[in-house]
TIVO-691949 format. One record per residue (C-alpha): x negated, y, z; residue in three letters; chain. Coordinates in steps of 0.02 Angstrom, whole numbers, plus 32768, in hexadecimal, padded with zeros to 4 digits. Layout:
# residues N
{{X Y Z} 'ALA' 'A'}
...
END
This chain:
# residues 352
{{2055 4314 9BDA} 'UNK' 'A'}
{{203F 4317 9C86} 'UNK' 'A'}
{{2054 4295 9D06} 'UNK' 'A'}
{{20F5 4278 9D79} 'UNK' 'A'}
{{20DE 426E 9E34} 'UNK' 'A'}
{{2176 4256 9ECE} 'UNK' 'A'}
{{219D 430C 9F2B} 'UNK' 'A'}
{{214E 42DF 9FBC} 'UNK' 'A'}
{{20B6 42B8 9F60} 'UNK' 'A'}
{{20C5 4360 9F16} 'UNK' 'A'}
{{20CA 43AA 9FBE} 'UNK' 'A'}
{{2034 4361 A006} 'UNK' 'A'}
{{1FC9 4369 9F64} 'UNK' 'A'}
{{200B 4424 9F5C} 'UNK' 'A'}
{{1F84 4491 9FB5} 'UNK' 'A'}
{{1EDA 4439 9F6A} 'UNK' 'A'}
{{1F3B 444C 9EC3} 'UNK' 'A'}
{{1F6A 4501 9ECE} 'UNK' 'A'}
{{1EB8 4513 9EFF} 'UNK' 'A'}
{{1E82 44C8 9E5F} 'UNK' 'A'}
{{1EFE 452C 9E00} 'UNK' 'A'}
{{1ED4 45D8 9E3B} 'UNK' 'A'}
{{1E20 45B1 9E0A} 'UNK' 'A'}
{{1E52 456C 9D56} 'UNK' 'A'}
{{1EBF 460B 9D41} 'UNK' 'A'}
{{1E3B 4685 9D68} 'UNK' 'A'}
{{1DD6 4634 9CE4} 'UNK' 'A'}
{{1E57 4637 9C58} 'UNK' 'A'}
{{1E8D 46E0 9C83} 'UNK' 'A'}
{{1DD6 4737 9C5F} 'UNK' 'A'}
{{1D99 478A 9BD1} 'UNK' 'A'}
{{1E12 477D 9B3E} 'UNK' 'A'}
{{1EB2 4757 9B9E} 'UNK' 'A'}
{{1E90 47E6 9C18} 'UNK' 'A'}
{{1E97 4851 9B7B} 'UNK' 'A'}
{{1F2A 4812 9B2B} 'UNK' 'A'}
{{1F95 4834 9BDC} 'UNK' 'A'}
{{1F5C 48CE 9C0C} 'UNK' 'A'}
{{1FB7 4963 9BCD} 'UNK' 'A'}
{{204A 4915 9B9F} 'UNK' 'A'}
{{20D9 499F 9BFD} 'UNK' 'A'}
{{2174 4933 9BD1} 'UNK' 'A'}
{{2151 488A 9BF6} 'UNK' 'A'}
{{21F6 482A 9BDE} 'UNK' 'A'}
{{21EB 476E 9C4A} 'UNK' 'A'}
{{2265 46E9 9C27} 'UNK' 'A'}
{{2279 4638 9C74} 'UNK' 'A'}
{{2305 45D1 9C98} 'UNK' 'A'}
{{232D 455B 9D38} 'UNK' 'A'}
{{2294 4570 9DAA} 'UNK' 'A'}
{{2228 45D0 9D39} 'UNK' 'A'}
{{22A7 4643 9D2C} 'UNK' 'A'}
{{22A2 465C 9DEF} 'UNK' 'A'}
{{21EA 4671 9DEC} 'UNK' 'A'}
{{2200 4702 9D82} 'UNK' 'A'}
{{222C 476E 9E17} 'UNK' 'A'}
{{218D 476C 9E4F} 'UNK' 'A'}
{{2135 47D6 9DC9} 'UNK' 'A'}
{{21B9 4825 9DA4} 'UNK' 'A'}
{{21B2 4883 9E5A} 'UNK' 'A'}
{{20F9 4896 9E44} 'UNK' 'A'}
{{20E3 48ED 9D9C} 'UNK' 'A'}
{{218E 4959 9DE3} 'UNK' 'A'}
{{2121 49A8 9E66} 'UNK' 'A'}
{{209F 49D7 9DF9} 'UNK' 'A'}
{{210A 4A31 9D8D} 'UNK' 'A'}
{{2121 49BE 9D00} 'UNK' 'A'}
{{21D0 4990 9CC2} 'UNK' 'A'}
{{21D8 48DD 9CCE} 'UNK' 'A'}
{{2267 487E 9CB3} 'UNK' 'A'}
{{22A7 47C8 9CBD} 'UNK' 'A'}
{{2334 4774 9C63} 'UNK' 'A'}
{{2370 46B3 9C38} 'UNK' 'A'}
{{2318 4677 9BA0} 'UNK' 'A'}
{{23C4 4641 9B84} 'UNK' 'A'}
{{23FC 46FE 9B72} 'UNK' 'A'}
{{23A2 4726 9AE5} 'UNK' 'A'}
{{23F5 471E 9A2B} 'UNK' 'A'}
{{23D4 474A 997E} 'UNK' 'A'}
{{2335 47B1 9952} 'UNK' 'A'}
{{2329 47D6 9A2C} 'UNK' 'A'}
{{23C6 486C 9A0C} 'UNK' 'A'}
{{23C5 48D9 9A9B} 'UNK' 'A'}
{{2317 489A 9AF9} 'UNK' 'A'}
{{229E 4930 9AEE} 'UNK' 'A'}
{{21FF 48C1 9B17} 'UNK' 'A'}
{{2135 48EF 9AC0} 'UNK' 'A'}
{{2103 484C 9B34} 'UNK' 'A'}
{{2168 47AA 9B2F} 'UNK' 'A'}
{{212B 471A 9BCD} 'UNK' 'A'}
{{218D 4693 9BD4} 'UNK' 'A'}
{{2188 45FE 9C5C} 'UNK' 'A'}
{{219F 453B 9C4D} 'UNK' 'A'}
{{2135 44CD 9CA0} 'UNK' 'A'}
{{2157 4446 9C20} 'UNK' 'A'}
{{2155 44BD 9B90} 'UNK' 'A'}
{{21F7 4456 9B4B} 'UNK' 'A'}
{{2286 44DA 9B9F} 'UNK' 'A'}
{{22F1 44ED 9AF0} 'UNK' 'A'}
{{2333 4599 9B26} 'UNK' 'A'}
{{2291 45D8 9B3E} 'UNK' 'A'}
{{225B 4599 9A94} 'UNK' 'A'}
{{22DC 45D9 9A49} 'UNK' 'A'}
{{22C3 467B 9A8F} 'UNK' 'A'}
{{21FD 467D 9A71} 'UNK' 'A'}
{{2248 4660 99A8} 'UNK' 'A'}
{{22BA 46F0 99AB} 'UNK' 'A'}
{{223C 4770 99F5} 'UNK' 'A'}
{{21AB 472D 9976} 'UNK' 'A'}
{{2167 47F2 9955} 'UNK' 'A'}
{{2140 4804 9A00} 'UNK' 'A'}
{{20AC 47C6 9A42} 'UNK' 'A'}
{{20D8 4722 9AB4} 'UNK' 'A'}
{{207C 46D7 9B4D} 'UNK' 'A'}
{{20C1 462A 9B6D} 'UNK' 'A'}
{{2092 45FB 9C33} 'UNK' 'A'}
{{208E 453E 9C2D} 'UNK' 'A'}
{{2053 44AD 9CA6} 'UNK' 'A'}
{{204D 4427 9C0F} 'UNK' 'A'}
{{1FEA 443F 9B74} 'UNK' 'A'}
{{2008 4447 9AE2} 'UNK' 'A'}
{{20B2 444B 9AE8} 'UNK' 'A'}
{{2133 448A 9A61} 'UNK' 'A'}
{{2133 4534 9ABE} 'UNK' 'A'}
{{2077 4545 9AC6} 'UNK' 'A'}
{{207F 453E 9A0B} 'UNK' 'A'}
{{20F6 45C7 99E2} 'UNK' 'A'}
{{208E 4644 9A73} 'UNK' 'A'}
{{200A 46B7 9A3A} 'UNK' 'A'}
{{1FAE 468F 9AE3} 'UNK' 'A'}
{{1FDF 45E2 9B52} 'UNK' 'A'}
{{1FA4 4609 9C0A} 'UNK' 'A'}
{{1F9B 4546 9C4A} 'UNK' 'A'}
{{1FA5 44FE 9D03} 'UNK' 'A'}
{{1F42 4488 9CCD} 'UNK' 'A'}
{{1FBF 43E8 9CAA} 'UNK' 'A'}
{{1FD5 43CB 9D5C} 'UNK' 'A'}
{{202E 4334 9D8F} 'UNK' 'A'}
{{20C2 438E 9DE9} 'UNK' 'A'}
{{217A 4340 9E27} 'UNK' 'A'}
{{2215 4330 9DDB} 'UNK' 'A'}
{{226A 43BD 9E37} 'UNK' 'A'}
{{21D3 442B 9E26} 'UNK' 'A'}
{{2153 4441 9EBE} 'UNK' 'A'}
{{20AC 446D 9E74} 'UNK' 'A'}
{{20DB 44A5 9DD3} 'UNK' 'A'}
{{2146 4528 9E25} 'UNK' 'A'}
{{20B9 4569 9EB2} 'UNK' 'A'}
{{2039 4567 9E10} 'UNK' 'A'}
{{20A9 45DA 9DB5} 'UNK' 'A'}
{{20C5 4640 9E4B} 'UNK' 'A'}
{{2000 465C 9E27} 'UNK' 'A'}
{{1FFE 4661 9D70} 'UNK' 'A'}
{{207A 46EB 9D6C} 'UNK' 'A'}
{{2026 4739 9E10} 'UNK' 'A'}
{{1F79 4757 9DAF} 'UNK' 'A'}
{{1FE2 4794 9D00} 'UNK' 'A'}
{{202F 481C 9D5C} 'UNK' 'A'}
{{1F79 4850 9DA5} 'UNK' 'A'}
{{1F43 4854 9D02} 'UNK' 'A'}
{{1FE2 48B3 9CAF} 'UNK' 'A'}
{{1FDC 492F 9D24} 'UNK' 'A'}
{{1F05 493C 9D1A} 'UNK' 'A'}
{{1F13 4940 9DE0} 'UNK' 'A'}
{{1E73 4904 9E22} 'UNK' 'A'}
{{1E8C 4889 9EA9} 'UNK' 'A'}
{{1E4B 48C8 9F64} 'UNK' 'A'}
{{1E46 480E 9F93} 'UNK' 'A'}
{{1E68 4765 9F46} 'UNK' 'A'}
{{1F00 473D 9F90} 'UNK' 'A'}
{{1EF2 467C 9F54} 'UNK' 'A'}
{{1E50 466F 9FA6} 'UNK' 'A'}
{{1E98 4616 A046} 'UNK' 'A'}
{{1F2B 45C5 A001} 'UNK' 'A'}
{{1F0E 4523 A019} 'UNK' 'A'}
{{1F0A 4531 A0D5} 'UNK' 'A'}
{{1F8D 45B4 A0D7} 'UNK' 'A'}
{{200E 4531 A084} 'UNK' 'A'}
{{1FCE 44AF A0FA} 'UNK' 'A'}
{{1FDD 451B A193} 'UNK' 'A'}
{{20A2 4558 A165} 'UNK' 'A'}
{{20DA 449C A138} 'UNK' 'A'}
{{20AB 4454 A1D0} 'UNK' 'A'}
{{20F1 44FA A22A} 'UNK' 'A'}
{{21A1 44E2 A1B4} 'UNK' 'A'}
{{2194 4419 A200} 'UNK' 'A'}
{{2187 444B A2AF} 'UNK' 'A'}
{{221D 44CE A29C} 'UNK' 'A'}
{{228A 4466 A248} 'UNK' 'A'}
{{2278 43D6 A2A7} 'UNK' 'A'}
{{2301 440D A332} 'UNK' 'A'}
{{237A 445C A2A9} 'UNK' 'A'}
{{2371 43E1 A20B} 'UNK' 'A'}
{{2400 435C A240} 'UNK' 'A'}
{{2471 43FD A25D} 'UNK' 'A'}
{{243E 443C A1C0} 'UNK' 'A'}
{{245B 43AA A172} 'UNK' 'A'}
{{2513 4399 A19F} 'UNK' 'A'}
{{252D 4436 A14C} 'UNK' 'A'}
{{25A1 445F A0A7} 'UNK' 'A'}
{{2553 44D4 A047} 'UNK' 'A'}
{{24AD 4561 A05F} 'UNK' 'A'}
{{2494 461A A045} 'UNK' 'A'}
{{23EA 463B A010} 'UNK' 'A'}
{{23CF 46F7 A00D} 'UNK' 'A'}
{{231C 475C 9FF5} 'UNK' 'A'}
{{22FB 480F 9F9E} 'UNK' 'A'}
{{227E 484D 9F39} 'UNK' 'A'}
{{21F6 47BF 9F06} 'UNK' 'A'}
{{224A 4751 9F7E} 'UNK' 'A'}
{{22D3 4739 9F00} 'UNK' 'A'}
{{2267 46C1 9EBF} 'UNK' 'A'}
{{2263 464B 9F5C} 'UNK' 'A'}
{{231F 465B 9F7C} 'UNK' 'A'}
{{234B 462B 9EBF} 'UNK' 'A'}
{{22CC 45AC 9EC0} 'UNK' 'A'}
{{231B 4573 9F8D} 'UNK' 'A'}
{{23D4 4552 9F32} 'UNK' 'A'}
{{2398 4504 9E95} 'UNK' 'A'}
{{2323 4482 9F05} 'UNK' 'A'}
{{23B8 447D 9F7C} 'UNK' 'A'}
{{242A 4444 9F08} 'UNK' 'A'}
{{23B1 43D9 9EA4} 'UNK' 'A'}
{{2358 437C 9F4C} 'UNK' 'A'}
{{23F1 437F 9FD1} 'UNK' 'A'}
{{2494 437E 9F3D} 'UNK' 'A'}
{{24C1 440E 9FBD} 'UNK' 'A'}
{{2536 4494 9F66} 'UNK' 'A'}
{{24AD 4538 9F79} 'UNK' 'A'}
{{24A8 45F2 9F37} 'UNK' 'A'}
{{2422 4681 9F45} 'UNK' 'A'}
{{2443 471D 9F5F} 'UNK' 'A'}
{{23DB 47C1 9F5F} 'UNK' 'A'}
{{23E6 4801 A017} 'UNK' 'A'}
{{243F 48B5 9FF3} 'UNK' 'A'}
{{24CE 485B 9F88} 'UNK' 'A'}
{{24F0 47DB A016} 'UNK' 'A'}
{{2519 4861 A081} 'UNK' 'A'}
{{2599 488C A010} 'UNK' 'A'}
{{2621 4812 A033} 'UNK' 'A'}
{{25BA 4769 A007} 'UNK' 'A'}
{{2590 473D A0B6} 'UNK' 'A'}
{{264B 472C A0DD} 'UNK' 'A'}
{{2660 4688 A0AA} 'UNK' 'A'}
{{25EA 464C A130} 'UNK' 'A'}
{{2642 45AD A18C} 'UNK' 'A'}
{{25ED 4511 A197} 'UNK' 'A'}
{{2571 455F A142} 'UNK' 'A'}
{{249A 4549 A147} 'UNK' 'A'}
{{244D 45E9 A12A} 'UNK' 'A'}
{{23A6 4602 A0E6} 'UNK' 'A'}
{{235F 46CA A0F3} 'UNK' 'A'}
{{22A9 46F0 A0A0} 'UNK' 'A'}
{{2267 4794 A0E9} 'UNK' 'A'}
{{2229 4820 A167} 'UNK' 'A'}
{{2298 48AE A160} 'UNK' 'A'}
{{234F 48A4 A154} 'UNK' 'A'}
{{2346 47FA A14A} 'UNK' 'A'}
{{232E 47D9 A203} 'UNK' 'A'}
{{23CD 483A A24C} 'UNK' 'A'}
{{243D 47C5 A1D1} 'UNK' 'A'}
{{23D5 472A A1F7} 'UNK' 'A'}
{{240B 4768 A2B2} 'UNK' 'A'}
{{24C0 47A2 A286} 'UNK' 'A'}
{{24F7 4709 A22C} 'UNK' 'A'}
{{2485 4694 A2C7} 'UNK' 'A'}
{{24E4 4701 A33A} 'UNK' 'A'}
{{25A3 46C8 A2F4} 'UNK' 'A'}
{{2558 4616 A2FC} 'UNK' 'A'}
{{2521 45EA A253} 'UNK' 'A'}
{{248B 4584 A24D} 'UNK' 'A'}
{{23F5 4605 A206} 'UNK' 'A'}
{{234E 45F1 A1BC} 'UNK' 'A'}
{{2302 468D A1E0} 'UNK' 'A'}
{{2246 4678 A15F} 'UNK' 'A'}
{{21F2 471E A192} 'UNK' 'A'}
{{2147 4779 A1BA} 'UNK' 'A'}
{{2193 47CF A253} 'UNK' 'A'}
{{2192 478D A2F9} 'UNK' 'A'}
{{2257 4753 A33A} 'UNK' 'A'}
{{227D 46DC A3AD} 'UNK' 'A'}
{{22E3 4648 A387} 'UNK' 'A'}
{{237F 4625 A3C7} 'UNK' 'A'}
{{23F9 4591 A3C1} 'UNK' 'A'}
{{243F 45C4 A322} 'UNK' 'A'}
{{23B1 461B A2E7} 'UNK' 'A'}
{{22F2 45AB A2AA} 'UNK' 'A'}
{{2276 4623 A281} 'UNK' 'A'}
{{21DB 45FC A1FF} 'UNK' 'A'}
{{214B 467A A216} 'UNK' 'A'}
{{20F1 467B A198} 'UNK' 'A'}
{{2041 46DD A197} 'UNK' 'A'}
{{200D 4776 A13B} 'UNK' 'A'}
{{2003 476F A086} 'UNK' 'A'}
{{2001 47BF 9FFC} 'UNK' 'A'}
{{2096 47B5 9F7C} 'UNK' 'A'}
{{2079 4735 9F19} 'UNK' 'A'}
{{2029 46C4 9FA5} 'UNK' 'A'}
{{20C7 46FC A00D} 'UNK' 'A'}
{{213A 46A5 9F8F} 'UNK' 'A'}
{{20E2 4608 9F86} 'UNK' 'A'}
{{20EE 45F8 A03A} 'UNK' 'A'}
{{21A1 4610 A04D} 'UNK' 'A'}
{{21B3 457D 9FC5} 'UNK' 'A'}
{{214F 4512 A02A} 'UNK' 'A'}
{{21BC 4535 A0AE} 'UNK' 'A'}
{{225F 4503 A046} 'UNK' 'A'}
{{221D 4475 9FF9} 'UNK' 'A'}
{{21FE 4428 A0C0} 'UNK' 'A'}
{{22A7 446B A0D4} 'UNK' 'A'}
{{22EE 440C A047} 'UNK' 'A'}
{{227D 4357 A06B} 'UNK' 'A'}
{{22C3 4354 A11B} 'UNK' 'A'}
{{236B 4369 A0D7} 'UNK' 'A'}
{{237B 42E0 A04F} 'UNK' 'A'}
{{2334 4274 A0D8} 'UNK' 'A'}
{{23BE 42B0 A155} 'UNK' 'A'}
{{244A 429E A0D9} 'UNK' 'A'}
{{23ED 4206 A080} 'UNK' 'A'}
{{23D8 4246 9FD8} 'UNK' 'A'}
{{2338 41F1 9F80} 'UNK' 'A'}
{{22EC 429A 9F36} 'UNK' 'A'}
{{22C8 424F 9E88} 'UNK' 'A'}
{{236A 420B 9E65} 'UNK' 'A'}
{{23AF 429C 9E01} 'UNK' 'A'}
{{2481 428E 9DD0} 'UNK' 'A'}
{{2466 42C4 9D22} 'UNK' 'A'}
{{23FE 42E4 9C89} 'UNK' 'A'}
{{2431 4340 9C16} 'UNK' 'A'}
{{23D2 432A 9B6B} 'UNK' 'A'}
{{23EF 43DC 9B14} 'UNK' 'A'}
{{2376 4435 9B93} 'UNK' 'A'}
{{22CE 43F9 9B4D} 'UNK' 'A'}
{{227E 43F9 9AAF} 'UNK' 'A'}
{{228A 4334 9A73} 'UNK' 'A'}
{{230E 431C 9AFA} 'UNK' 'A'}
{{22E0 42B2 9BA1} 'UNK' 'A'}
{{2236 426E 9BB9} 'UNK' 'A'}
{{2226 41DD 9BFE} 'UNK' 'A'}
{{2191 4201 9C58} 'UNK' 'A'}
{{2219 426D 9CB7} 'UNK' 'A'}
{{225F 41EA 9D16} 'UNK' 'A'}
{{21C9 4170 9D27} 'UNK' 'A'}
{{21DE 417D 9DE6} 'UNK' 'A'}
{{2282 4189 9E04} 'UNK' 'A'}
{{22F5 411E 9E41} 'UNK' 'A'}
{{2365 4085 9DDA} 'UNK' 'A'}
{{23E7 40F8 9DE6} 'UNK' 'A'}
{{2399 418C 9D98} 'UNK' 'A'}
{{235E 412B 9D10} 'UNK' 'A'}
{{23F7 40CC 9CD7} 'UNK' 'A'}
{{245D 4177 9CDB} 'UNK' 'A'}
END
């Protein structure tokens, strides 16, 4: 089991951490794991909630390299897998106690199964051919470090699915990196975070791997802020979805179409987040996070660390305490709620 720790101690414990968990990955993911990934040409990932979202991520990487990777809800899956065509089966929960992705790791039993996992052992490690562990780091509630580690976990399967060698280690620097773009995200959102806050509901909208941030942006949105929040994938919110902007926050991940919308919807006066490698200048309407250059992967984690500044300053703003979660519902984890869940949290949270 691992330990429980507040958000904002997730956020500053995050870059040492994913440090530490890049270098405990690298490890695991020698010799006989390396051989068990490589090859595979159909690699099907599931995950639900934020595991799910981190699932973009190598998803978008194997894609590129030719290799037909898919994602899908662990809920989605039924009897015997009917109608997933998979010869690789990963599936993501950092606690390892995500029912539907039991459940799905039981119906898909003759295909091999790697179970990606911050705790161990766990009831999902068991039923997994191979566990590939963050190493039972303590993480938060709604997830900071055990979402960035996976972001790396699944960053270093893909390298090895696809048996691309690596030009450079892009988790070499990431310590600073994170450090660098959160106090950057802090400075920017310093003059726009009470507007923000008075908003009714966000956009969050990314393409390709940065999916993965703007899923993971609305599920911390509504989780942190209890601010009504969907993602979108940029091409699709072209498409009629951005006309419900009105009172609206909107949060765009990207470096190519990206920035016009950031600048059409700034330009009608909606309050914009513009998270991009390009240069643009900020406007009224318009805060701009640059983040440095990176590769995928790294990319990813530093939009998150981005939204999860974007999300403390918020629940300050609109004085939500960040651990004081509405519900809990018990039929999402094997054994039902652990206690150890809500060991922080606030009176509330744990008389609900």
């Amino acid at each position: 089991m691992t330990s429980r720790i507040t958000f904002r101690d997730g956020q500053e414990r995050q870059p040492q951490a994913l440090q530490e968990i890049a270098a405990h990955l690298r490890e695991q993911l020698a010799g006989p794991h390396a051989t068990r990934l490589s090859g595979a040409r159909r690699p099907l990932f599931l995950g639900i909630g934020a595991s799910y979202a981190a699932l973009a991520v190598p998803v978008e990487l194997l894609r590129e390299q030719g290799v037909a990777a898919q994602r899908a809800l662990a809920s989605e899956v039924g009897p015997a897998g009917r109608g997933f065509d998979t010869d690789l089966l990963i599936g993501v929960s950092q606690s390892g106690r995500s029912l539907e992705t039991i459940a799905a790791f039981r119906e898909l039993a003759a295909v091999p199964r790697v179970a990606v996992l911050n705790v161990m052992p766990s009831p999902l490690a068991d039923l997994a051919d191979l566990g590939v562990g963050l190493g039972n780091q303590p993480d938060s509630y709604a997830s900071t470090i055990g979402f960035t580690g996976t972001i790396v976990a699944l960053d270093l399967m893909a390298e090895l699915i696809a048996a691309r060698p690596a030009v450079a280690d892009p988790w070499r620097d990431i310590a600073a990196q994170v450090t660098g773009v959160r106090s950057t995200a802090t400075d920017v959102l310093a003059s726009v975070r009470e507007r923000a806050a008075g908003c009714v509901a966000a956009d969050v909208v990314g393409s390709g791997a940065s999916r993965a941030s703007a899923e993971e942006g609305a599920l911390l949105l509504r989780e942190v802020t209890r601010m009504p929040a969907a993602a979108s994938a940029t091409r699709n919110y072209l498409h009629g979805e951005m006309e419900s902007a009105g009172r609206t926050l909107h949060v765009i991940f990207g470096d190519g179409r990206e920035v016009e919308l950031a600048r059409s919807l700034s330009e009608a006066g909606h309050l914009t987040l513009l998270v991009t490698g390009t240069a643009v200048e900020p406007t009224a309407d318009l805060a701009v996070v640059s983040l440095p250059e990176a590769a995928t992967g790294a990319r990813i984690v530093l939009e998150t660390v981005v939204v999860q500044e974007l999300v403390a300053a918020l629940a300050d703003e609109r004085g939500v305490a960040i651990e004081s979660f509405v519900f809990a519902n018990d039929d999402t984890k094997e054994g039902g709620v652990d206690p150890a869940d809500f060991a922080i949290a606030s009176p509330r949270a744990q008389s609900r």
